[in-house]
C-alpha positions as CSV (number, residue, x, y, z in Angstrom):
1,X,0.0,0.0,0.0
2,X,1.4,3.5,-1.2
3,X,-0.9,5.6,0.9
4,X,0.7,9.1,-0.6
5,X,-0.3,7.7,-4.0
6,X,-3.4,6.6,-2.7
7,X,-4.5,9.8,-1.2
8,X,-3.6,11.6,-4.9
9,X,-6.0,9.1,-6.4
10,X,-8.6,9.2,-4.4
11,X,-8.8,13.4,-5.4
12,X,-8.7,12.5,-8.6
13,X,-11.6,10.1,-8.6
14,X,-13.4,12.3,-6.2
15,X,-12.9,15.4,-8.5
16,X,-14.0,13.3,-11.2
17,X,-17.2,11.4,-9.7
18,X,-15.6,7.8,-10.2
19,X,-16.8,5.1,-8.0
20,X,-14.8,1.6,-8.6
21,X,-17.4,-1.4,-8.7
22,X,-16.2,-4.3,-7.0
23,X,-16.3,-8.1,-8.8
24,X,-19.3,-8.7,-6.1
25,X,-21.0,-5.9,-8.3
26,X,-19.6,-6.9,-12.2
27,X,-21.2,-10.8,-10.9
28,X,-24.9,-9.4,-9.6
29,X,-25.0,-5.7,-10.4
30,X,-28.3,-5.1,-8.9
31,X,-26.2,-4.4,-6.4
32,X,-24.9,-1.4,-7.3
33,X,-25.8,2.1,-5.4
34,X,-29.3,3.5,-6.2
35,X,-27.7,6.5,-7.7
36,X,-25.5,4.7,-10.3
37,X,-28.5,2.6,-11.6
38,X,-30.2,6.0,-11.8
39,X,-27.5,8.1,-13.9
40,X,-27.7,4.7,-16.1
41,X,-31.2,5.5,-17.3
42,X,-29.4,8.6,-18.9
43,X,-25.9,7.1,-19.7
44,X,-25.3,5.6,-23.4
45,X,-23.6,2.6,-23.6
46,X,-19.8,3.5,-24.9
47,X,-19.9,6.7,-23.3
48,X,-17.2,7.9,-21.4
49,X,-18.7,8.4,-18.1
50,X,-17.7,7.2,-14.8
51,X,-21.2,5.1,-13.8
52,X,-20.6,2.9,-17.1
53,X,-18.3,1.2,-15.2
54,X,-20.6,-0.6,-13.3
55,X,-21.7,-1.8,-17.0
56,X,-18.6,-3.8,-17.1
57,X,-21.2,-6.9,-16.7
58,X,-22.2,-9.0,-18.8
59,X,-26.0,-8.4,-17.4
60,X,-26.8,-5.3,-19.1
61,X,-29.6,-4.7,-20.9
62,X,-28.8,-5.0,-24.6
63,X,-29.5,-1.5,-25.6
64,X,-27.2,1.5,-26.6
65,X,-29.0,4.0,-24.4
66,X,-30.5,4.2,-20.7
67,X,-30.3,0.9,-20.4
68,X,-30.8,-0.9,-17.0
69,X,-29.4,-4.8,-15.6
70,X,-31.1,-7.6,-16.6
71,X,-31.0,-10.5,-13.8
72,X,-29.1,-13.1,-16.2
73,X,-26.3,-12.8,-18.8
74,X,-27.1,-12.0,-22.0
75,X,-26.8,-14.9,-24.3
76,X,-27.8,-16.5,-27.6
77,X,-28.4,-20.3,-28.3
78,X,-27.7,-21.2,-31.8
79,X,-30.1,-23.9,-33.5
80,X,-28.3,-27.0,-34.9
81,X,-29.9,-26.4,-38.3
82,X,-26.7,-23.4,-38.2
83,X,-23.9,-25.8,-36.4
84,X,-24.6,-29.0,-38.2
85,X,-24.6,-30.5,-34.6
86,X,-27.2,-31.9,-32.1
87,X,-25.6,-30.6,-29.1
88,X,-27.1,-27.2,-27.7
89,X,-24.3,-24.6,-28.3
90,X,-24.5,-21.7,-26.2
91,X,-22.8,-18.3,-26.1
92,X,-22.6,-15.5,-23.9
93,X,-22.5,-12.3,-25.7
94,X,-19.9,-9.5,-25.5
95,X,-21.3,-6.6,-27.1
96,X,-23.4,-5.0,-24.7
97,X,-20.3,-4.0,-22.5
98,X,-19.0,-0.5,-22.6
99,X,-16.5,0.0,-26.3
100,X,-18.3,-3.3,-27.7
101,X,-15.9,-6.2,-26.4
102,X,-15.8,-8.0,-22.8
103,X,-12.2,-7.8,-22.9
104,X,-13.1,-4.1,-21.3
105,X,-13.6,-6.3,-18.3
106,X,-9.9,-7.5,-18.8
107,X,-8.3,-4.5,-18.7
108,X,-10.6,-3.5,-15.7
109,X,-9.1,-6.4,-13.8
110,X,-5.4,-5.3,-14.5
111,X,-6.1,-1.8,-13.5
112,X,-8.2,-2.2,-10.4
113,X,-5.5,-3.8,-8.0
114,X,-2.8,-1.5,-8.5
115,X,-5.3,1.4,-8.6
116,X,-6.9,0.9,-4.7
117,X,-3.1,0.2,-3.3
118,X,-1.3,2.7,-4.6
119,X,1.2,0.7,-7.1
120,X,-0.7,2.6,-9.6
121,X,-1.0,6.6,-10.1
122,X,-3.5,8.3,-12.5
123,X,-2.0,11.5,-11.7
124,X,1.7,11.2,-12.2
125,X,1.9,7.7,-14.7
126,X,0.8,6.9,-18.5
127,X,-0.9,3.5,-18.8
128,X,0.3,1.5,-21.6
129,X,-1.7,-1.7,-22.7
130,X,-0.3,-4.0,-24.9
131,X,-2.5,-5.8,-27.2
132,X,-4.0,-7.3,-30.1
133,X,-6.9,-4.8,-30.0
134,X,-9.7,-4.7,-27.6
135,X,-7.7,-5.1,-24.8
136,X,-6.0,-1.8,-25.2
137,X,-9.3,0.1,-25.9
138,X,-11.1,-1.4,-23.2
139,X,-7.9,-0.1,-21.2
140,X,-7.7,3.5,-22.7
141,X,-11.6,3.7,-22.0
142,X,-11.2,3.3,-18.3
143,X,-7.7,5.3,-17.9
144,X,-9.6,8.2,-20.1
145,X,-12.4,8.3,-17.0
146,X,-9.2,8.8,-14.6
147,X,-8.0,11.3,-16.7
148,X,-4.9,9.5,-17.7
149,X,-3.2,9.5,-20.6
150,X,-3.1,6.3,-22.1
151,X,-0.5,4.4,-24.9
152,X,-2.1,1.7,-26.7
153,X,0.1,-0.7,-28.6
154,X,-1.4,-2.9,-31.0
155,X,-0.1,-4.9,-34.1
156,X,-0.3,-2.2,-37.5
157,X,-2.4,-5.3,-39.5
158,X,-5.5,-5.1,-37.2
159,X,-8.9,-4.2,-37.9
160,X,-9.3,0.2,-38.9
161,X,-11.9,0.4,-36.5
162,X,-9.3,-0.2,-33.6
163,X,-7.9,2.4,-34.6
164,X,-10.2,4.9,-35.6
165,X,-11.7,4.6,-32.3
166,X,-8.3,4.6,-30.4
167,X,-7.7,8.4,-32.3
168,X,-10.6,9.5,-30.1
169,X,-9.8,8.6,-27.0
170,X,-6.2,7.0,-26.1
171,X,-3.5,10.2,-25.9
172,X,-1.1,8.1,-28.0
173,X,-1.2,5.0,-30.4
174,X,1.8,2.7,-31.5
175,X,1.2,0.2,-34.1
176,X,4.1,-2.7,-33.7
177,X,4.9,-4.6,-36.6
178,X,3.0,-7.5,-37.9
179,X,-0.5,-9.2,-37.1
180,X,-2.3,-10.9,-34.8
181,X,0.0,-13.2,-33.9
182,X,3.0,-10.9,-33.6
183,X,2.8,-10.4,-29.9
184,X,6.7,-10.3,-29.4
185,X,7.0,-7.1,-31.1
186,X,4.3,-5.8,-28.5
187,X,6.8,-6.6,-26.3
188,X,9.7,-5.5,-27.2
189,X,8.0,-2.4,-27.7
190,X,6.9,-2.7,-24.1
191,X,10.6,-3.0,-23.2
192,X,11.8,0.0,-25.0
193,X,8.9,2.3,-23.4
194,X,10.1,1.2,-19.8
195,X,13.4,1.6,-20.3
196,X,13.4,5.0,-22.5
197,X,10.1,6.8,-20.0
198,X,10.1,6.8,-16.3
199,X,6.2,7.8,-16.3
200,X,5.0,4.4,-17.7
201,X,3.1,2.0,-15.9
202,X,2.3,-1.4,-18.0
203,X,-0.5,-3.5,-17.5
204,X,-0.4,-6.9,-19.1
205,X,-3.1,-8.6,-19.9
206,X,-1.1,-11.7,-20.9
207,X,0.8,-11.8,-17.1
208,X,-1.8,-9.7,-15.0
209,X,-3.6,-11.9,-13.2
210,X,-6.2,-9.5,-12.4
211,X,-7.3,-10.5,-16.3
212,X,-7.2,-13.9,-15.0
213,X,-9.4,-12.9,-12.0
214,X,-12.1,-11.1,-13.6
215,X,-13.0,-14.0,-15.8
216,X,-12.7,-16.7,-13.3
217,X,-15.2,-14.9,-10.9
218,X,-17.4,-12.8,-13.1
219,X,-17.5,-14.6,-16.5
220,X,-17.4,-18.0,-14.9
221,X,-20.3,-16.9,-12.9
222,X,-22.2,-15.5,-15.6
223,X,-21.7,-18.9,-17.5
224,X,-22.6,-20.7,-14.6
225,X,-26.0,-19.0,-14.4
226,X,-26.9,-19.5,-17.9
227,X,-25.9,-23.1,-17.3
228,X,-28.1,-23.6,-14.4
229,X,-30.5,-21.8,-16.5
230,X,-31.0,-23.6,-19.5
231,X,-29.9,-27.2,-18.0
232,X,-33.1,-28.8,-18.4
233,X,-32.0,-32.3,-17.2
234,X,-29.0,-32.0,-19.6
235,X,-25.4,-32.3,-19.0
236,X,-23.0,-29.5,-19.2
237,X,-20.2,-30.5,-21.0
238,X,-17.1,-27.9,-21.3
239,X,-16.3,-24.7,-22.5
240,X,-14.5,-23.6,-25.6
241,X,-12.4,-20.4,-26.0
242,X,-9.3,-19.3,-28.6
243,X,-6.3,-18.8,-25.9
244,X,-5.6,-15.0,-26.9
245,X,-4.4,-13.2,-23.3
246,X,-6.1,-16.4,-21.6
247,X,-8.1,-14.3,-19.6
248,X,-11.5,-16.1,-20.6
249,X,-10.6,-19.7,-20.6
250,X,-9.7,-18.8,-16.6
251,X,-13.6,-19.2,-16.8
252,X,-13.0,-23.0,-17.0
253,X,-10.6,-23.1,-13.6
254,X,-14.1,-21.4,-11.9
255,X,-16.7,-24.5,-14.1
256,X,-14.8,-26.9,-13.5
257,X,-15.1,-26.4,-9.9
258,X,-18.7,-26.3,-9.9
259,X,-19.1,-29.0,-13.1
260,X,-16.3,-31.4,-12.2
261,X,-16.8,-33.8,-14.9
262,X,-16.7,-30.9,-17.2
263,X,-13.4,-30.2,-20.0
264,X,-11.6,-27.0,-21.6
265,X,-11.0,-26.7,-24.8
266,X,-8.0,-24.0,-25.6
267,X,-8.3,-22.6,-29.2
268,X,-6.0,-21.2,-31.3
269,X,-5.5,-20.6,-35.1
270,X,-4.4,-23.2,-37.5
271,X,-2.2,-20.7,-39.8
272,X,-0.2,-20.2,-36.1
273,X,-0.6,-23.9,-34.3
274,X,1.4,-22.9,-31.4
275,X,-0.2,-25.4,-28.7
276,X,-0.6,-27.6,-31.5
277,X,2.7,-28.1,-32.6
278,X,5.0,-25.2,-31.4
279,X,4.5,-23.6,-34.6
280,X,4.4,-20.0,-36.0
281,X,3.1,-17.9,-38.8
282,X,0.3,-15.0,-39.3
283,X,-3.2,-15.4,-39.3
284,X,-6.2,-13.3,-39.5
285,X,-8.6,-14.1,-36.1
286,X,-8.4,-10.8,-35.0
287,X,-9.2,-11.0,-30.7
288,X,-6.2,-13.7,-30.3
289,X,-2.5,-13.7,-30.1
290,X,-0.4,-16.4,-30.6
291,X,3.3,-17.6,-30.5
292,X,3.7,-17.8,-27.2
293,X,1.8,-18.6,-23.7
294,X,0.5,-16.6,-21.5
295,X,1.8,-16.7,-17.8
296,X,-2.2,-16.7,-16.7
297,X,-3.0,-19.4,-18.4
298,X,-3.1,-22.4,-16.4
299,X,-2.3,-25.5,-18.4
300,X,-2.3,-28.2,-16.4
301,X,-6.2,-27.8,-16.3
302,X,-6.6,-27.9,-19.8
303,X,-8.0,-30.8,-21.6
304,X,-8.0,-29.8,-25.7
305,X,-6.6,-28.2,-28.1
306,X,-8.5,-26.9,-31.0
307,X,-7.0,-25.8,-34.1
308,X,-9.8,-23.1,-36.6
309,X,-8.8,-22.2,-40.0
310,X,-8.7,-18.4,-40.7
311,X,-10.3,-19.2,-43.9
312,X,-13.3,-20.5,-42.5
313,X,-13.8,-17.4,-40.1
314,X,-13.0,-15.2,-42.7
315,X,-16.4,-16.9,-45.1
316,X,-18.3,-16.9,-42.4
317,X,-18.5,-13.6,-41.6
318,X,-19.5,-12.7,-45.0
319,X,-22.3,-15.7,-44.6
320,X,-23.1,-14.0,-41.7
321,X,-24.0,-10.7,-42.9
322,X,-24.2,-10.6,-46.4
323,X,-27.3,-9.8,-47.5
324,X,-27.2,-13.0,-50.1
325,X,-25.8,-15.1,-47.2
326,X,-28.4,-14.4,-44.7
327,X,-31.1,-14.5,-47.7
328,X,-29.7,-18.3,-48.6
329,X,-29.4,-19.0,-44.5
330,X,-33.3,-18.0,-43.9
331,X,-35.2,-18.6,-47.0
332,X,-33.2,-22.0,-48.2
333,X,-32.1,-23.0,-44.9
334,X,-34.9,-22.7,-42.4
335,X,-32.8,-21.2,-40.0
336,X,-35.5,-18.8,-37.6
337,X,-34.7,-15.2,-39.0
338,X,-34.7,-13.8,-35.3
339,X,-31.2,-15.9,-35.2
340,X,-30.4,-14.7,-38.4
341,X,-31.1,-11.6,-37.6
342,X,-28.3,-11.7,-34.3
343,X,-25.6,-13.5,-36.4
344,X,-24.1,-9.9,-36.7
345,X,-23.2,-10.3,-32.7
346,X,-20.5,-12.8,-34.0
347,X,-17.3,-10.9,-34.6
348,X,-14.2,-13.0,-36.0
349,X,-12.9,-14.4,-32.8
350,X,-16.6,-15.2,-31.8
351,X,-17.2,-17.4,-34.9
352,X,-13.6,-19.4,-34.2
353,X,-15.3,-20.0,-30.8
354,X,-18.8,-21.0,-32.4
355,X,-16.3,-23.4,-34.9
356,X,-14.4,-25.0,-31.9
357,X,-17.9,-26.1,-29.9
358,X,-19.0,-27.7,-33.6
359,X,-15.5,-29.6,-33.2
360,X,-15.9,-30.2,-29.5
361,X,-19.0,-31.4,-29.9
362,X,-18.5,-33.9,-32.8
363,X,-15.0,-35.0,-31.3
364,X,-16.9,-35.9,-28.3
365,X,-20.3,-37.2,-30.4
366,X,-22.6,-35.2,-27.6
367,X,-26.2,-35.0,-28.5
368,X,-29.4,-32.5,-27.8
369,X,-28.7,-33.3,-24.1
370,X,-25.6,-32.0,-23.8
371,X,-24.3,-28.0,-23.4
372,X,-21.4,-26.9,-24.6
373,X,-20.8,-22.9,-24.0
374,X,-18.7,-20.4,-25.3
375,X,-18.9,-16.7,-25.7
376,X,-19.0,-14.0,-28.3
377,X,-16.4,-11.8,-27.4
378,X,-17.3,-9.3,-29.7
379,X,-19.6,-8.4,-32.7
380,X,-19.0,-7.3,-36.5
381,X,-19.9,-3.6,-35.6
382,X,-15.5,-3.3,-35.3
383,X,-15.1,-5.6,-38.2
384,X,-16.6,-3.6,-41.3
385,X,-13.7,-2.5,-42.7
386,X,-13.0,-6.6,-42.8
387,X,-16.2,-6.6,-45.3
388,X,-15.4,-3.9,-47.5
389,X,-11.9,-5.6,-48.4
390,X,-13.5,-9.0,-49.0
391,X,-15.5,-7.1,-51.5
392,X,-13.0,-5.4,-53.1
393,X,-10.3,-8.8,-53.5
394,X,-12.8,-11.5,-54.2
395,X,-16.4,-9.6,-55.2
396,X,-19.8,-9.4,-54.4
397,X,-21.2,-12.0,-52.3
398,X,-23.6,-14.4,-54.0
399,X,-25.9,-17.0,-53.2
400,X,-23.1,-19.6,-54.6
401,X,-20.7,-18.4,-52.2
402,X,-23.4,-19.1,-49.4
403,X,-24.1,-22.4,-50.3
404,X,-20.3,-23.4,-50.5
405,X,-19.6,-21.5,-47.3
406,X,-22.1,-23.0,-45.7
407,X,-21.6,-26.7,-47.1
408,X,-18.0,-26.0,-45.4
409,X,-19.4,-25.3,-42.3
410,X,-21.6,-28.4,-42.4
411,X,-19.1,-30.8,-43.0
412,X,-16.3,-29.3,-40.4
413,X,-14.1,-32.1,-39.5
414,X,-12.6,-33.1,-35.9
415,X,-8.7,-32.5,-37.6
416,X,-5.8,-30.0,-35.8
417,X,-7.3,-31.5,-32.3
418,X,-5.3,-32.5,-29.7
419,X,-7.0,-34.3,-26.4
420,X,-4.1,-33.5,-23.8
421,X,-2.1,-36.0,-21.8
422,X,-0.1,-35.1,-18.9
423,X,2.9,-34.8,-20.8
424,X,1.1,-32.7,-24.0
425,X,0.2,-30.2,-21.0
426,X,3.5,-29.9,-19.6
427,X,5.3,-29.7,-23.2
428,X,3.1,-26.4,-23.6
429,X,3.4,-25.3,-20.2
430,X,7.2,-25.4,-20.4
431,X,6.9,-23.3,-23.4
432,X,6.0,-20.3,-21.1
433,X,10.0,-20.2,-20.3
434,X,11.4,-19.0,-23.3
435,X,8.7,-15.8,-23.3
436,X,8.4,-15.3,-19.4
437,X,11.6,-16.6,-17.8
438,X,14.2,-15.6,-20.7
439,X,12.4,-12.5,-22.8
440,X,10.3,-11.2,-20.0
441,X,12.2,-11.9,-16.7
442,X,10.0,-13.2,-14.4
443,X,10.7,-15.8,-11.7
444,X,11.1,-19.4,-12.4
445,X,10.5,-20.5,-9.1
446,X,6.7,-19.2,-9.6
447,X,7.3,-20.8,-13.0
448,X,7.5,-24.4,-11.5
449,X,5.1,-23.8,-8.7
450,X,2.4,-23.5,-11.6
451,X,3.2,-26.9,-12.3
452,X,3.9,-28.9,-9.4
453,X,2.1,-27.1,-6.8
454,X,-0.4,-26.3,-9.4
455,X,-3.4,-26.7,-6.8
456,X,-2.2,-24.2,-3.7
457,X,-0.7,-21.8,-6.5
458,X,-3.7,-21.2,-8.8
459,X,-6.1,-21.9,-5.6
460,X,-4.6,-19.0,-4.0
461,X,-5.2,-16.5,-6.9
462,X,-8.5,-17.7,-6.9
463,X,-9.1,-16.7,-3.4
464,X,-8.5,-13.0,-3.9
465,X,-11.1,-11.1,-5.2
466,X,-12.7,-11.0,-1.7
467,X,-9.4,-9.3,-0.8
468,X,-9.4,-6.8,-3.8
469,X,-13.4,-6.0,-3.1
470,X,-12.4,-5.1,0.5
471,X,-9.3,-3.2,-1.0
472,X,-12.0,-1.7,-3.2
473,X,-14.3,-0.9,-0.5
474,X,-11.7,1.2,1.5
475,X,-10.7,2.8,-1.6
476,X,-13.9,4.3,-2.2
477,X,-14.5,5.3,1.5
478,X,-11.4,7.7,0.8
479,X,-12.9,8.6,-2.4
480,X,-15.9,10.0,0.1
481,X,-19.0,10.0,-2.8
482,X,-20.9,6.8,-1.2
């Protein structure tokens, strides 16, 4: 605890009317004070105002404006005329949080701890947040409400609406070299801003586990409560998620607990099979990075690998929201045109998730009785620019390109799968020392502790949003607006 820091920040927030939510609040955010659920009714949904971040939830009510809590998470069940599969495939949906994406909720997570003790000063540091995309936007959002200045860094190739949206609101944008999967040059990048600026504070969504904490206690309870939800007498099967920062698939550590017979399933792309076979290269599912492991991701609970072709996300998203695609999907198809009608809530990354429950789900021949969940982690709203170049290289989209994109998705096969041994799960977990022990420093003691006292070492993060919510708590009693 730096309470000289704390005292500066605590002005700051209190000059401008900033209350920090605690997890309690993100999980059931009925909860929150009268007042906030009141300025709510008059708040849009990506505006920049202090109450929206009590809308880091995945319970609001899916509307742009005013919008209040609804008392489960919102979610969408796609039909199996769409997956080509029996089993009921379920997916929460990200783009009813505050800038579009849940990885908001990530970068809350990273900033929140070192916020209420002090490590961290609005008024004297510049948050940098490294990233493939969302996460840094989700991160200059909340830094922008503390009046901070912000550096995003994000690979050059990835989507024009990061950026466009990044020009309004982060004080200073670097695009590294590369795509998606070029997270090293994030890092390096990283390394040259701590080294050349004294006023940087980094948060790392790939090492922070305060990512790792906001998705095994809120999303994990979220999916938990649509589980419970739409059981029915069915069995809960397993969750599916591309790895990215690894923040979501800490969801699993959370179901696992409360499903034990339940799996995990770890995605990743096949142009880039990192898990899958230590390899490399560039690919296009923007929301991921790749070529390394996180530090929060805990292996050794992992049960699959899934590897998704970039091709396949890439036609789908045109079979998604073409006008001849969703023509050919309701009219030819049968598929209900309300669903139809929501396929646009499927970003990139969101449709890799959709296509690794179709594998999971044949791999492990479930039928109508079993749930497989997954989530949405964002929609095609920060994707259009995507559309407008597959127009321009290969054409308008047709009604034959529908019916061979979605032939393709019907006959998706159960290849670039890996069901993890004990030794498969240490070969990737001991991958994590050529990134995090020789690039990035950090301590390989806590390195083996991951792995052999796996249990107490993960169980303990686990245990500390209770301690952070109380940290929280006395945080806002300085701040004085409760």
């Amino acid at each position: 605890m730096n309470e000289e820091r704390l005292a500066r920040t605590a002005k700051r927030c209190r000059d401008r009317n900033i209350i920090i939510p605690t997890f309690s609040q993100l999980k059931n955010p009925s909860s929150a004070p009268d007042k906030i659920k009141e300025q709510l009714r008059q708040t849009g949904l990506w505006e920049i105002a202090p109450q929206n971040l009590f809308r880091i939830t995945w319970k609001n009510e899916p509307v742009p404006n005013g919008g209040d809590f609804r008392p489960i998470p919102n979610y969408l069940e796609l039909p199996p005329e769409l997956t080509g599969v029996e089993a009921r495939i379920i997916a929460l949906i990200g783009k009813w949080f505050p800038t579009g994406s849940h990885k908001v909720g990530a970068s809350f997570g990273c900033l929140v701890p070192p916020l209420v003790t002090g490590k961290f000063d609005p008024t004297t540091h510049k948050a940098v947040w490294p990233s493939t995309g969302n996460f840094c936007r989700g991160g200059a959002y909340d830094a922008t409400l503390l009046g901070c200045d912000s550096i995003a860094i994000l690979p050059e190739e990835m989507s024009q609406e990061r950026f466009q949206w990044l020009k309004t609101v982060a004080g200073e944008t670097i695009a590294t070299p590369g795509s998606e999967s070029n997270v090293k040059e994030i890092y390096d990048k990283v390394w040259e801003l701590k080294r050349s600026r004294k006023d940087v504070f980094v948060f790392n969504q790939f090492s922070e586990f305060g990512n790792y904490l906001f998705h095994y206690d809120v999303t994990g309870h979220a999916i938990e409560e649509v589980i419970r939800n739409e059981m029915r007498g069915g069995r809960f099967r397993g969750v599916c998620f591309t790895t990215g920062s690894a923040g979501t698939i800490a969801s699993g550590d959370y179901l696992k607990q409360a499903f034990p017979t339940s799996k995990i399933a770890a995605g990743e792309a096949l142009q880039c099979p990192t898990l899958l076979l230590n390899g490399y290269g560039a690919h296009r599912i923007e929301g991921i990075g790749d070529k390394h492991v996180p530090w929060i991701h805990n292996v050794r609970n992992t049960n699959l690998v899934i590897g998704i072709d970039d091709e396949d996300t890439m036609n789908l998203i045109r079979l998604f929201n073409e006008p001849a695609g969703r023509d050919y999907l309701a009219n030819e198809i049968g598929i209900p045109k309300e669903i139809v009608s929501k396929l646009d809530l499927l970003g990139i990354s969101s449709i890799a998730n959709v296509l690794m429950a179709i594998k999971f789900a044949k791999y492990y021949e479930l039928t109508r009785n079993d749930l497989v969940l997954t989530v949405f982690t964002d929609s095609m709203e920060l994707y259009q620019s995507r559309l407008r170049e597959a127009r321009e290289q290969r054409g308008e989209y047709g009604t034959h390109h529908a019916i061979s994109d979605f032939a393709r998705l019907m006959a998706m096969k159960t290849d670039s799968m890996m069901e993890l041994t004990h030794p498969d799960r240490k070969k990737i977990h001991n991958l994590k020392y050529y990134t995090w022990i020789e690039q990035q420093m950090f301590n390989l003691d806590e390195l083996n502790r991951q792995w052999y006292d796996y249990e107490q070492y993960w169980g303990e993060i686990q245990k500390l949003t209770p301690r952070i919510d109380e940290l929280i708590a006395r945080f806002n009693a300085k701040v004085g607006l409760l």
